[in-house]
C-alpha positions, 0 to 999 in steps of 0.5 A: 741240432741246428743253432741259428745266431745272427748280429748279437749272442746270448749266453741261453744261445751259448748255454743251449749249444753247448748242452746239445753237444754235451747231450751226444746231438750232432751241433750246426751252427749257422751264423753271420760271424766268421768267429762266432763263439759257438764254433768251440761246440759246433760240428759244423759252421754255416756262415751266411750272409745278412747283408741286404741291398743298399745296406738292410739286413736280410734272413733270406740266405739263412732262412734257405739255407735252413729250409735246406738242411731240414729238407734233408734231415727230415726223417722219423728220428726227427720226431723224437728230436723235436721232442727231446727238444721242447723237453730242454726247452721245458727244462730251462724254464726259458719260455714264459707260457701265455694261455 
């Protein structure tokens, strides 16, 4: 499971992390906080940056490095987690579904 958190946390964000480590997933937490809360459920802890130039904020480091971890996670269990996922997802009720 990887867990994307940047400039502010939510409780559904610290919820869902801690449910996907509950559930047996293996959790990475990417994040611009070097403390982040999310590290008490987390495997594993990627800070990066999202400091831009002149003092804009940018997703580009994260956005990379996310590319990267998928590249190298992708596999058939993949499907069967994206799946496992939208359940949660369907489950918390989280989403307001639009036609």
């Amino acid at each position: 499971m990887i867990v994307l958190n940047v400039w502010r946390l939510t409780r559904a964000l610290r919820g869902l992390t801690r449910m996907g480590r509950k559930s047996g997933a293996t959790v990475c937490v990417l994040t611009d906080l070097r403390s982040s809360p999310l590290a008490e459920d987390a495997h594993h802890v990627i800070v990066t940056p999202v400091e831009g130039i002149q003092g804009t904020a940018s997703l580009t480091a994260m956005v990379a490095t996310v590319q990267a971890i998928l590249g190298e996670l992708t596999d058939a269990e993949a499907g069967r987690a994206a799946g496992r996922v939208q359940q949660a997802w369907n489950d918390l009720d989280l989403m307001d579904d639009q036609p």
